[in-house]
C-alpha positions as CSV (number, residue, x, y, z in Angstrom):
1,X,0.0,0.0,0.0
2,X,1.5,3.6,-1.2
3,X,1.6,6.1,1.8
4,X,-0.7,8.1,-0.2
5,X,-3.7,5.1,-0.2
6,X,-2.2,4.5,3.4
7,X,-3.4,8.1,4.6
8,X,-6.5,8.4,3.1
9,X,-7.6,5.2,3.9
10,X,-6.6,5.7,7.5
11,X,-8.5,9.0,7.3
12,X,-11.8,7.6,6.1
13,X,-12.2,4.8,8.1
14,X,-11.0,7.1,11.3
15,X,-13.7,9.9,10.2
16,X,-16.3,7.0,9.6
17,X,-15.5,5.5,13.1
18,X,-14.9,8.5,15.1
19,X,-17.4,10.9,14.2
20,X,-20.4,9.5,15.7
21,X,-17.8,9.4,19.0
22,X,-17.6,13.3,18.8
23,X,-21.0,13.9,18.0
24,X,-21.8,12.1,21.4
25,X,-19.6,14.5,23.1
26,X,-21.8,17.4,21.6
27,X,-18.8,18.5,19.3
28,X,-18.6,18.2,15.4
29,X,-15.4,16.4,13.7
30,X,-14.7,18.7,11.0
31,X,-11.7,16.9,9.6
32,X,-9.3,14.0,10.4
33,X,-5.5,13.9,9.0
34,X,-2.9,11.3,9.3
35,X,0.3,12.6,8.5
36,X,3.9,11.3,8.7
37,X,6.2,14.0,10.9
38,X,9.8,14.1,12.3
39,X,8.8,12.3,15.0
40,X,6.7,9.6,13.7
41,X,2.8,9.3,12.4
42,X,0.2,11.6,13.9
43,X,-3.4,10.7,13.4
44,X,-4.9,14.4,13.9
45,X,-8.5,15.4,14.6
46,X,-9.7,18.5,14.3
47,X,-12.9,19.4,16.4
48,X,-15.3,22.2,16.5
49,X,-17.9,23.2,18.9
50,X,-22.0,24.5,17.5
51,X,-21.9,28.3,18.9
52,X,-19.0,28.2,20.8
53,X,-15.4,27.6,20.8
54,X,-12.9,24.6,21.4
55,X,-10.4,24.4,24.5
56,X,-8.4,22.1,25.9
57,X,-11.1,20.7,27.9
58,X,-12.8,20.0,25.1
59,X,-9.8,18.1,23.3
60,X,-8.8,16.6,26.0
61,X,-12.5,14.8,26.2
62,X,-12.8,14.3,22.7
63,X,-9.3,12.0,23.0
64,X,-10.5,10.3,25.9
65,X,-13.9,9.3,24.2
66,X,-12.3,7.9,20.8
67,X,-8.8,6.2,22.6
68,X,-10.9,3.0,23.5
69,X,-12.6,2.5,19.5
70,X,-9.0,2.9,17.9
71,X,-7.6,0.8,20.1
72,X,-10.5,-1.5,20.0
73,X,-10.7,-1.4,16.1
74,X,-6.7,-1.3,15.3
75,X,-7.0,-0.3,11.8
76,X,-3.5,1.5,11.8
77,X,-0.3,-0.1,10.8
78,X,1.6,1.9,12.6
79,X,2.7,3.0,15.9
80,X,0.9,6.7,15.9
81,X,0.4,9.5,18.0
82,X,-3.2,11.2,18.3
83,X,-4.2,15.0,18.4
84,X,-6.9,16.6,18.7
85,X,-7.1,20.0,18.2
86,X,-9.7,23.2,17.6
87,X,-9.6,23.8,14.1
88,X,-7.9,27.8,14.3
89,X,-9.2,30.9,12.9
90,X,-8.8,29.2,9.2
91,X,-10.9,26.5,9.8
92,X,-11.4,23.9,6.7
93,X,-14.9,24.4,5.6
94,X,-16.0,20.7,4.3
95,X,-19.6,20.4,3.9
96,X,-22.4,22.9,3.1
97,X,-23.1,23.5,6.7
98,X,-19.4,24.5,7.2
99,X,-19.8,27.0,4.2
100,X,-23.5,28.5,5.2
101,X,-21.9,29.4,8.8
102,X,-19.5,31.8,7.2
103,X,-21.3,33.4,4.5
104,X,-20.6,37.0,3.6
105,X,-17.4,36.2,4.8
106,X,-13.7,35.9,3.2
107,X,-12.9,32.7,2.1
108,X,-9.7,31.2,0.1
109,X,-11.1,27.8,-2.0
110,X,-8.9,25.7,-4.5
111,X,-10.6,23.8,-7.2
112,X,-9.6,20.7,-8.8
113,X,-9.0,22.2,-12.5
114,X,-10.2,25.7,-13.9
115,X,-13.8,26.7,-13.6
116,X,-15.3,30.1,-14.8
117,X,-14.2,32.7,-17.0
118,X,-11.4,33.6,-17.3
119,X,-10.6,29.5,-15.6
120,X,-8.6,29.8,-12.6
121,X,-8.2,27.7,-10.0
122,X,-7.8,29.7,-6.7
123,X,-10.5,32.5,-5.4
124,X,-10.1,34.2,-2.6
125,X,-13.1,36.6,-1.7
126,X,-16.1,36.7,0.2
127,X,-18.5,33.8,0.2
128,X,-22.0,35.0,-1.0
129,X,-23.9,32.3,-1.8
130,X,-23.9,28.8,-0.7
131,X,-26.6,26.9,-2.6
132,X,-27.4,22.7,-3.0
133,X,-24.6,22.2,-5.7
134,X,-22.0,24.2,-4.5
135,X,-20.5,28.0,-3.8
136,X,-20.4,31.7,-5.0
137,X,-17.1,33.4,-4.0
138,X,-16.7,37.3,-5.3
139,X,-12.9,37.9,-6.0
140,X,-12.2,41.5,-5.9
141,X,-11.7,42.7,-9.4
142,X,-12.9,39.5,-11.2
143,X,-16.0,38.5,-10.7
144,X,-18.2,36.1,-9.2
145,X,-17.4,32.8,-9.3
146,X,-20.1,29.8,-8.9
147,X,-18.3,26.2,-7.9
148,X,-19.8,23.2,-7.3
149,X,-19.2,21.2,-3.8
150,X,-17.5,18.3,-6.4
151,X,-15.2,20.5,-8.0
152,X,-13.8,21.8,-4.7
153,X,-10.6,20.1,-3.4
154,X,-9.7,22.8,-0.5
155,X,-11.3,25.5,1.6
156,X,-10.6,28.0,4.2
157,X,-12.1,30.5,6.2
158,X,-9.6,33.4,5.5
159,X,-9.3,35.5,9.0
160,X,-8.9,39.2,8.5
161,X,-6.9,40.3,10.9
Protein backbone atom coordinates (compact mmCIF):
# COMPACT_ATOMS: atom_id res chain seq x y z
CA UNK A 1 0.00 0.00 0.00
CA UNK A 2 1.48 3.63 -1.16
CA UNK A 3 1.62 6.06 1.80
CA UNK A 4 -0.75 8.10 -0.23
CA UNK A 5 -3.69 5.13 -0.15
CA UNK A 6 -2.21 4.54 3.44
CA UNK A 7 -3.38 8.05 4.56
CA UNK A 8 -6.52 8.44 3.08
CA UNK A 9 -7.65 5.16 3.88
CA UNK A 10 -6.62 5.67 7.47
CA UNK A 11 -8.52 8.96 7.27
CA UNK A 12 -11.77 7.61 6.07
CA UNK A 13 -12.19 4.81 8.12
CA UNK A 14 -11.04 7.06 11.31
CA UNK A 15 -13.70 9.91 10.24
CA UNK A 16 -16.29 7.04 9.56
CA UNK A 17 -15.51 5.51 13.13
CA UNK A 18 -14.95 8.47 15.06
CA UNK A 19 -17.43 10.87 14.21
CA UNK A 20 -20.40 9.46 15.74
CA UNK A 21 -17.81 9.42 18.99
CA UNK A 22 -17.59 13.32 18.79
CA UNK A 23 -20.99 13.87 18.04
CA UNK A 24 -21.77 12.06 21.35
CA UNK A 25 -19.57 14.55 23.12
CA UNK A 26 -21.78 17.36 21.58
CA UNK A 27 -18.77 18.46 19.29
CA UNK A 28 -18.57 18.23 15.39
CA UNK A 29 -15.43 16.43 13.72
CA UNK A 30 -14.71 18.74 11.02
CA UNK A 31 -11.74 16.94 9.58
CA UNK A 32 -9.26 13.99 10.42
CA UNK A 33 -5.50 13.93 8.98
CA UNK A 34 -2.86 11.33 9.34
CA UNK A 35 0.28 12.64 8.49
CA UNK A 36 3.91 11.26 8.68
CA UNK A 37 6.17 14.00 10.85
CA UNK A 38 9.82 14.06 12.25
CA UNK A 39 8.83 12.28 15.04
CA UNK A 40 6.66 9.57 13.66
CA UNK A 41 2.80 9.30 12.41
CA UNK A 42 0.15 11.61 13.90
CA UNK A 43 -3.45 10.68 13.38
CA UNK A 44 -4.94 14.36 13.88
CA UNK A 45 -8.47 15.42 14.57
CA UNK A 46 -9.74 18.55 14.34
CA UNK A 47 -12.89 19.39 16.42
CA UNK A 48 -15.30 22.22 16.51
CA UNK A 49 -17.92 23.21 18.87
CA UNK A 50 -21.97 24.49 17.47
CA UNK A 51 -21.91 28.29 18.89
CA UNK A 52 -18.98 28.15 20.83
CA UNK A 53 -15.41 27.65 20.79
CA UNK A 54 -12.86 24.64 21.36
CA UNK A 55 -10.41 24.42 24.48
CA UNK A 56 -8.41 22.07 25.88
CA UNK A 57 -11.14 20.65 27.90
CA UNK A 58 -12.83 20.04 25.09
CA UNK A 59 -9.81 18.13 23.28
CA UNK A 60 -8.80 16.56 26.02
CA UNK A 61 -12.45 14.76 26.21
CA UNK A 62 -12.81 14.28 22.74
CA UNK A 63 -9.31 12.05 22.97
CA UNK A 64 -10.52 10.31 25.85
CA UNK A 65 -13.95 9.30 24.24
CA UNK A 66 -12.26 7.89 20.80
CA UNK A 67 -8.78 6.21 22.63
CA UNK A 68 -10.88 2.95 23.55
CA UNK A 69 -12.58 2.54 19.51
CA UNK A 70 -9.00 2.87 17.95
CA UNK A 71 -7.57 0.83 20.12
CA UNK A 72 -10.51 -1.52 19.99
CA UNK A 73 -10.67 -1.37 16.15
CA UNK A 74 -6.72 -1.25 15.28
CA UNK A 75 -6.99 -0.27 11.78
CA UNK A 76 -3.52 1.51 11.78
CA UNK A 77 -0.34 -0.15 10.76
CA UNK A 78 1.60 1.92 12.60
CA UNK A 79 2.73 3.04 15.86
CA UNK A 80 0.86 6.75 15.90
CA UNK A 81 0.40 9.54 18.02
CA UNK A 82 -3.20 11.20 18.35
CA UNK A 83 -4.21 14.95 18.42
CA UNK A 84 -6.88 16.60 18.71
CA UNK A 85 -7.13 20.02 18.25
CA UNK A 86 -9.67 23.15 17.59
CA UNK A 87 -9.55 23.81 14.07
CA UNK A 88 -7.86 27.81 14.28
CA UNK A 89 -9.15 30.88 12.87
CA UNK A 90 -8.78 29.19 9.24
CA UNK A 91 -10.90 26.47 9.80
CA UNK A 92 -11.44 23.93 6.70
CA UNK A 93 -14.91 24.38 5.56
CA UNK A 94 -16.02 20.73 4.26
CA UNK A 95 -19.56 20.37 3.87
CA UNK A 96 -22.37 22.91 3.07
CA UNK A 97 -23.13 23.55 6.65
CA UNK A 98 -19.36 24.55 7.18
CA UNK A 99 -19.84 26.95 4.18
CA UNK A 100 -23.51 28.51 5.18
CA UNK A 101 -21.94 29.45 8.77
CA UNK A 102 -19.50 31.84 7.21
CA UNK A 103 -21.25 33.38 4.50
CA UNK A 104 -20.61 36.98 3.62
CA UNK A 105 -17.45 36.16 4.81
CA UNK A 106 -13.67 35.86 3.24
CA UNK A 107 -12.91 32.71 2.15
CA UNK A 108 -9.73 31.21 0.12
CA UNK A 109 -11.08 27.79 -1.98
CA UNK A 110 -8.93 25.74 -4.50
CA UNK A 111 -10.59 23.82 -7.20
CA UNK A 112 -9.65 20.68 -8.76
CA UNK A 113 -8.96 22.15 -12.49
CA UNK A 114 -10.23 25.67 -13.94
CA UNK A 115 -13.79 26.72 -13.57
CA UNK A 116 -15.34 30.11 -14.84
CA UNK A 117 -14.23 32.66 -16.95
CA UNK A 118 -11.39 33.64 -17.26
CA UNK A 119 -10.63 29.50 -15.63
CA UNK A 120 -8.58 29.82 -12.65
CA UNK A 121 -8.16 27.72 -10.05
CA UNK A 122 -7.80 29.70 -6.66
CA UNK A 123 -10.45 32.52 -5.45
CA UNK A 124 -10.07 34.15 -2.55
CA UNK A 125 -13.08 36.60 -1.68
CA UNK A 126 -16.08 36.68 0.17
CA UNK A 127 -18.55 33.83 0.19
CA UNK A 128 -22.01 35.01 -0.95
CA UNK A 129 -23.87 32.27 -1.80
CA UNK A 130 -23.92 28.76 -0.71
CA UNK A 131 -26.58 26.89 -2.61
CA UNK A 132 -27.41 22.71 -3.04
CA UNK A 133 -24.61 22.16 -5.72
CA UNK A 134 -22.04 24.15 -4.52
CA UNK A 135 -20.50 28.02 -3.77
CA UNK A 136 -20.41 31.71 -4.98
CA UNK A 137 -17.11 33.44 -3.99
CA UNK A 138 -16.74 37.32 -5.28
CA UNK A 139 -12.85 37.95 -5.98
CA UNK A 140 -12.19 41.54 -5.91
CA UNK A 141 -11.69 42.71 -9.43
CA UNK A 142 -12.87 39.47 -11.22
CA UNK A 143 -16.03 38.51 -10.68
CA UNK A 144 -18.16 36.12 -9.21
CA UNK A 145 -17.40 32.81 -9.34
CA UNK A 146 -20.12 29.79 -8.88
CA UNK A 147 -18.30 26.20 -7.86
CA UNK A 148 -19.81 23.16 -7.26
CA UNK A 149 -19.21 21.15 -3.85
CA UNK A 150 -17.46 18.33 -6.40
CA UNK A 151 -15.18 20.49 -8.01
CA UNK A 152 -13.84 21.79 -4.72
CA UNK A 153 -10.63 20.15 -3.38
CA UNK A 154 -9.66 22.79 -0.50
CA UNK A 155 -11.27 25.55 1.62
CA UNK A 156 -10.57 28.00 4.23
CA UNK A 157 -12.10 30.46 6.16
CA UNK A 158 -9.59 33.42 5.49
CA UNK A 159 -9.33 35.50 8.99
CA UNK A 160 -8.93 39.23 8.51
CA UNK A 161 -6.91 40.30 10.89
Amino acid sequence: MTEKTLKQTVEEKAASLLEPIVAGEGLELLEVEFVREREGWVLRLFIDKPGGRVGLEECSQVSRAVDPSLDVEDFIPHEYSLEVSSPGVNRPLKKPAHFERVKGQKVKVKSFGPVGDPPRKNFTGTLTEVAGDGISVEVEGAGTFHILFKDIAKANLEFEF
